[in-house]
C-alpha positions as CSV (number, residue, x, y, z in Angstrom):
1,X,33.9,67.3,-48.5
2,X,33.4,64.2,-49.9
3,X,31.1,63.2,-52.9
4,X,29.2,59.9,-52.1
5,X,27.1,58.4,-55.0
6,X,24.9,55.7,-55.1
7,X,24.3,54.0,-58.3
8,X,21.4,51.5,-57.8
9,X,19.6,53.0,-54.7
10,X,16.2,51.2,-55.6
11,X,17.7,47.7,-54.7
12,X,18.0,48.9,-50.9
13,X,14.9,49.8,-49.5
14,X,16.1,50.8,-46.0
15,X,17.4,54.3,-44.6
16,X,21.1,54.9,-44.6
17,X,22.1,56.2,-41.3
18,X,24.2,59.7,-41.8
19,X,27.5,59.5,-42.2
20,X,29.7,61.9,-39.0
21,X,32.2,63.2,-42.0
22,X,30.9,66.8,-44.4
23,X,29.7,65.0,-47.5
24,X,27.6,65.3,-50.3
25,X,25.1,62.8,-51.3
26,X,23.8,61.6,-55.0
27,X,21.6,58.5,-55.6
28,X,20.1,57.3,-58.8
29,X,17.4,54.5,-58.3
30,X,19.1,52.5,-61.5
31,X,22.3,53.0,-63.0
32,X,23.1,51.5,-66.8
33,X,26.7,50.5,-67.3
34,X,27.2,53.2,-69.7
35,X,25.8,56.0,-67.2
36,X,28.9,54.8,-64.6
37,X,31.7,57.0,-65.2
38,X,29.8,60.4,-66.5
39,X,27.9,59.9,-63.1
40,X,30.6,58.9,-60.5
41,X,33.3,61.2,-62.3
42,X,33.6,63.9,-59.4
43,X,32.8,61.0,-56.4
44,X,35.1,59.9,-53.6
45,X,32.8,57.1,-52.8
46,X,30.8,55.2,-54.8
47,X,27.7,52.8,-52.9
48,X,27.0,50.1,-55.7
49,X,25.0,46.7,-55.1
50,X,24.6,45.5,-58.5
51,X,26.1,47.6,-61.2
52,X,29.5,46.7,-62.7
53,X,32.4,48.7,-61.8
54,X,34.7,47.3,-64.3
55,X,38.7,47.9,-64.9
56,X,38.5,50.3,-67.8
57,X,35.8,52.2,-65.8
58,X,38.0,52.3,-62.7
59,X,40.3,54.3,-65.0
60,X,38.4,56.7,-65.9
61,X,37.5,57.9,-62.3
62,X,41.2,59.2,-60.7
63,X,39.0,60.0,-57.6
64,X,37.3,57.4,-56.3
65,X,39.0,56.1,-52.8
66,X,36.0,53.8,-51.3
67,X,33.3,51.5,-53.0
68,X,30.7,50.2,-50.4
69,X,28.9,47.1,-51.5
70,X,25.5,46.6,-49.8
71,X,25.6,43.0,-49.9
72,X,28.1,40.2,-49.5
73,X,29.2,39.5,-52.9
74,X,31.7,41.7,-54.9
75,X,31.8,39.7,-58.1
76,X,30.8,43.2,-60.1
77,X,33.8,44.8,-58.9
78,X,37.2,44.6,-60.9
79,X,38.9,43.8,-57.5
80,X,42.6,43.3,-59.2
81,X,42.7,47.1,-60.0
82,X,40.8,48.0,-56.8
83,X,44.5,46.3,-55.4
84,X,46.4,48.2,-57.5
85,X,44.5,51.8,-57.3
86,X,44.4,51.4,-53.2
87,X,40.8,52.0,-53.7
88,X,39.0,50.5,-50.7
89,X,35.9,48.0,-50.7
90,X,33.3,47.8,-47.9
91,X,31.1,45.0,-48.3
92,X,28.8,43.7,-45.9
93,X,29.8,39.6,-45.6
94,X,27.2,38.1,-42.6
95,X,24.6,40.7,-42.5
96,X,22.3,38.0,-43.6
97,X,23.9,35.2,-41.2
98,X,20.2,34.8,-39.8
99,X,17.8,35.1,-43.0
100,X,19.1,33.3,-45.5
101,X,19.8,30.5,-43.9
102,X,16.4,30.2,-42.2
103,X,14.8,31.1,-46.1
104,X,17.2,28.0,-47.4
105,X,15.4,25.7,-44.2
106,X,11.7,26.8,-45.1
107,X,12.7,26.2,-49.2
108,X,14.3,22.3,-47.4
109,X,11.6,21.8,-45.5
110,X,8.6,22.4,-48.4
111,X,10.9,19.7,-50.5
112,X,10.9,17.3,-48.2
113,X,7.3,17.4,-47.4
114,X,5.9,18.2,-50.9
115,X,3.8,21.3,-49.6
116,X,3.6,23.3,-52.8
117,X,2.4,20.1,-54.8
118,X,0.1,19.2,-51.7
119,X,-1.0,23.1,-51.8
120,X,-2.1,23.0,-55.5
121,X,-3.3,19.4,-55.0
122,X,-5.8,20.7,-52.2
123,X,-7.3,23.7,-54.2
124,X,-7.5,21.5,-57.5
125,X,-10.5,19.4,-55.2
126,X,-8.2,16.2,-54.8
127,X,-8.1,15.7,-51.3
128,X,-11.9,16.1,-51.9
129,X,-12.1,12.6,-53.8
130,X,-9.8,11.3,-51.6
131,X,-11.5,7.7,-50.9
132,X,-9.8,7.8,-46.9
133,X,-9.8,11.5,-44.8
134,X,-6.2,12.3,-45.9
135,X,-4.7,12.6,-49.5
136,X,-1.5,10.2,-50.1
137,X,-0.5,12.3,-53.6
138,X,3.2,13.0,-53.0
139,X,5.9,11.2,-50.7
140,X,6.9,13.1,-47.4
141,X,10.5,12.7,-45.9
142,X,11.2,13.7,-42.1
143,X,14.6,16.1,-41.8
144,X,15.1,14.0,-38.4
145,X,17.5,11.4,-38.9
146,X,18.6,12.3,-42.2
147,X,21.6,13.8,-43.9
148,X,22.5,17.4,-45.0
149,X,25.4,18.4,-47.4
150,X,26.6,22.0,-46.9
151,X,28.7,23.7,-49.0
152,X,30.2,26.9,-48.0
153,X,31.2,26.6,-44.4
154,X,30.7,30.6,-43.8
155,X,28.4,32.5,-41.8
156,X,25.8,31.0,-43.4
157,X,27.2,27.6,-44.0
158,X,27.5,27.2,-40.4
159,X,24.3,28.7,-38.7
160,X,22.3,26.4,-41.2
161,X,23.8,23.4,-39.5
162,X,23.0,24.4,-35.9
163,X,19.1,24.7,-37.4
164,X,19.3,21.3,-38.9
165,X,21.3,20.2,-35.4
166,X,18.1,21.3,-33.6
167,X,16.2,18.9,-35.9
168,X,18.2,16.0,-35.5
169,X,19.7,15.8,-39.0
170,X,23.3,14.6,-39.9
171,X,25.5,17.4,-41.1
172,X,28.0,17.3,-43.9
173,X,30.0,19.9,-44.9
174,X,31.9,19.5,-48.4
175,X,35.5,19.7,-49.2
176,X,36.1,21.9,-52.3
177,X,35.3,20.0,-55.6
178,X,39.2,17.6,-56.4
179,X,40.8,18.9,-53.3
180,X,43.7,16.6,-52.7
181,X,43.0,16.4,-48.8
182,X,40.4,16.7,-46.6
183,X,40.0,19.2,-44.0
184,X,39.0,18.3,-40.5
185,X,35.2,18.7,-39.7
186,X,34.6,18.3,-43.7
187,X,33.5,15.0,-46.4
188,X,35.2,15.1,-49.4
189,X,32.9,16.3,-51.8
190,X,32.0,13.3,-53.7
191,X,31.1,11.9,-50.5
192,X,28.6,14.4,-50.2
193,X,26.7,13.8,-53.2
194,X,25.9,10.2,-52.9
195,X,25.4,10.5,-49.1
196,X,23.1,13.9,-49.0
197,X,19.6,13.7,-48.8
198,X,19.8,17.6,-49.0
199,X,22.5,19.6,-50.7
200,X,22.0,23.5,-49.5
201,X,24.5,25.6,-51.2
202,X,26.1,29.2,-49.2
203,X,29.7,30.1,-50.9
204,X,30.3,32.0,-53.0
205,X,30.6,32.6,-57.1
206,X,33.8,32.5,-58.1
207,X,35.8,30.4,-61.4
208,X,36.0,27.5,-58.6
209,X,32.3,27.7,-57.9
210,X,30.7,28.3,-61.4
211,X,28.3,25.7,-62.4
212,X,29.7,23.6,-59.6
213,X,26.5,21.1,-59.5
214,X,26.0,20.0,-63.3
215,X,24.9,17.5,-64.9
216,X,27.7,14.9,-63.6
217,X,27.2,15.9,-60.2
218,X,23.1,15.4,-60.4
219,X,24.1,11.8,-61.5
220,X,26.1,11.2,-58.9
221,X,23.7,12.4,-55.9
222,X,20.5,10.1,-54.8
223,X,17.5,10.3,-56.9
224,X,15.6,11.5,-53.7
225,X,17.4,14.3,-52.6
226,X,16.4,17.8,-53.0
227,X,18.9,21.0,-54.0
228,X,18.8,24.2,-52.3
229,X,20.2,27.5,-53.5
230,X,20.4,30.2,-51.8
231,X,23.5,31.4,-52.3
232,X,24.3,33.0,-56.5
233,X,22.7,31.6,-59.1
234,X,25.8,30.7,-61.4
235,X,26.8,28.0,-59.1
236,X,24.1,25.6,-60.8
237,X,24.3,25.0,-64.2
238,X,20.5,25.8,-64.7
239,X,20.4,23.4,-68.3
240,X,21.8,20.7,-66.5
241,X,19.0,21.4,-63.6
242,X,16.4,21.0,-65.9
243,X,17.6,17.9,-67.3
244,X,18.4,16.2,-63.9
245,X,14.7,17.3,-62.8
246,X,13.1,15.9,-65.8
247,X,15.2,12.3,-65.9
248,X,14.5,12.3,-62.1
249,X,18.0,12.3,-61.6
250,X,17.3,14.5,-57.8
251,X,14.0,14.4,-56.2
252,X,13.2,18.4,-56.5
253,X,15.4,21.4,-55.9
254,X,14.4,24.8,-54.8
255,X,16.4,28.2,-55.8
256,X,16.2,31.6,-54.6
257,X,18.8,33.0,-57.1
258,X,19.2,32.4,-61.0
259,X,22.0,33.2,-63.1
260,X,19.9,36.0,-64.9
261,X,18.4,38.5,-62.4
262,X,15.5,39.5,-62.8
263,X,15.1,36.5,-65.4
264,X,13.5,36.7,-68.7
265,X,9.9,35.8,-69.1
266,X,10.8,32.7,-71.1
267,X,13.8,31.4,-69.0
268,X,13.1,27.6,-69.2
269,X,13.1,27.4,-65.5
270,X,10.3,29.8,-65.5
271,X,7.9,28.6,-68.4
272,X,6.1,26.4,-66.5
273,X,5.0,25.6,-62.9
274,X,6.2,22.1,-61.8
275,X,6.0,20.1,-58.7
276,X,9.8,19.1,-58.8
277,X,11.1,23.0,-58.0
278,X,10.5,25.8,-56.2
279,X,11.7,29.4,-57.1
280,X,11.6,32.3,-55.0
281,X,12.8,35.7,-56.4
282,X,16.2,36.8,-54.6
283,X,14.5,37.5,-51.6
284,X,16.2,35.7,-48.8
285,X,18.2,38.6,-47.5
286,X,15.3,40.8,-47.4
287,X,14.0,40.3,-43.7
288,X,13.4,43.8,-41.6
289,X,16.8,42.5,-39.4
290,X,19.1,41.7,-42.2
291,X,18.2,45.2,-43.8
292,X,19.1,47.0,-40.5
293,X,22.4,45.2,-40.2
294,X,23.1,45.7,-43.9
295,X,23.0,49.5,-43.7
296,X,24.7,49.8,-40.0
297,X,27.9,47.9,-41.4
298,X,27.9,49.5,-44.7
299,X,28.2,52.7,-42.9
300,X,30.3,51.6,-40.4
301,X,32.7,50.2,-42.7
302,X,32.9,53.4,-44.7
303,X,33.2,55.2,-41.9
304,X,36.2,53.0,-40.3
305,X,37.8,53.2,-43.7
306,X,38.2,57.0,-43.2
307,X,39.2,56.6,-39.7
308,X,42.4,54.7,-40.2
309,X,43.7,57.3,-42.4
């Protein structure tokens, strides 16, 4: 009989299918760091999205042989001592292969064309004064003919540039920030930022990747391009976002993750509407499809993990 608990149950909204093994099942809607081991001590397997599973409290539970991860990330988990205890993660990398990247091409597409400013423009009566039957108030760019910087040539990287294919745009995928060579089929990454009109970010957090676009790489792009991120907040430096948008170092930029989730009611990207960014609260992943392959390969890869024993 195994134990399985689920620490933050209320960040998955979809049914778990049952699992074919004798088990016992605990969920708690919310989980606080200090609440981890007392609540986990007697479990086999532990199902945690969000909270931290650190080293010390990987010690302190001798039982645990499986943590599934219902997401793609693992950045909470102390993976060194996972290594070393044989304790087996399941995550769930390219659930969201087809949502997030068509979330990241809506969040392009409003930058380009200036539809939130256009949307508060129309509703604060100024394409009523408009002297002509339209209202020139913003500049709108076409995605056909120009150039998109990817970085993160994953699941997501990848089915992003077949959508901007489809539109006729140039696709650029960046080498890893002072790589000494560059792969085939990538642009070293400074190349990137002075040619991309769009930047669309899908790798993942890591040292490497942490505060990868600050304020020297915003200097170095084109003062109209627009930044999109989808993929963890920590990869912008959000200071450095703020400034670039206010010297008009980038055009606009348009984020679906921040460093702090959920952020504080004063974060500074967050105190004020503005027509330069767009910020959408960690919802990308969340279509009805994604959901259903999220749970089918969680379970499935708990499930395989027991099998191979």
């Amino acid at each position: 009989m195994k134990t399985i608990v689920f620490l933050d149950r209320a960040t998955l909204s979809a049914d778990l299918p049952d699992f074919p093994f004798p088990h016992r099942w605990v969920e708690y809607s919310a989980t606080t760091p200090e609440q981890v081991v007392e609540r986990c001590r007697d479990a086999q397997i532990v199902v945690t999205n969000k909270v931290p599973l650190t080293g010390e409290m990987l010690a302190r539970l001798p039982q645990l042989e499986v943590i599934g991860v219902p997401a793609a990330g693992v950045n909470h988990l102390d993976m060194e001592t996972c290594r070393q205890r044989s304790i087996g993660v399941v995550a769930c990398p390219g659930y969201s292969t087809i949502s997030v990247p068509e979330h990241a091409f809506a969040l392009m597409l409003a930058l380009r064309r200036n539809l939130v400013p256009y949307w508060n423009d129309v509703y604060a009566g100024r394409w009523s004064g408009s002297p002509t039957f339209y209202a020139e108030l913003h500049p709108v760019q076409d995605l056909h003919g120009s150039t998109l910087g990817i970085v993160g040539a994953g699941h997501g990287g990848k089915r992003l540039a077949e959508l901007a294919g489809a539109f006729g745009m140039r696709v650029l995928f960046a080498e890893r920030r002072h790589a000494t060579a560059v792969r085939e089929g990538y642009t070293a990454f400074d190349e990137v930022l002075r040619e991309a009109d769009v930047i669309s970010l899908h790798c993942p957090l890591t040292d490497e990747t942490r505060h990868l676009f600050g304020l020297a790489e915003f200097e170095r792009m084109k003062r109209s391009a627009s930044l999109v991120n989808a993929a963890r907040g920590g990869i912008v430096d959000e200071g450095a976002l703020i400034e670039a948008l206010d010297r008009k170092l980038i055009a606009n930029a348009a984020l679906d993750v921040l460093e702090q989730e959920p952020p504080a009611v004063d974060h500074p990207l967050l105190t004020r509407a503005r027509a330069d960014l767009i910020v959408t609260p960690h919802v990308a992943w969340r279509t009805q499809v994604a959901m259903q392959r999220l749970v089918t390969q969680l379970a499935q890869g708990i499930e395989q993990h027991y099998a191979r024993r």
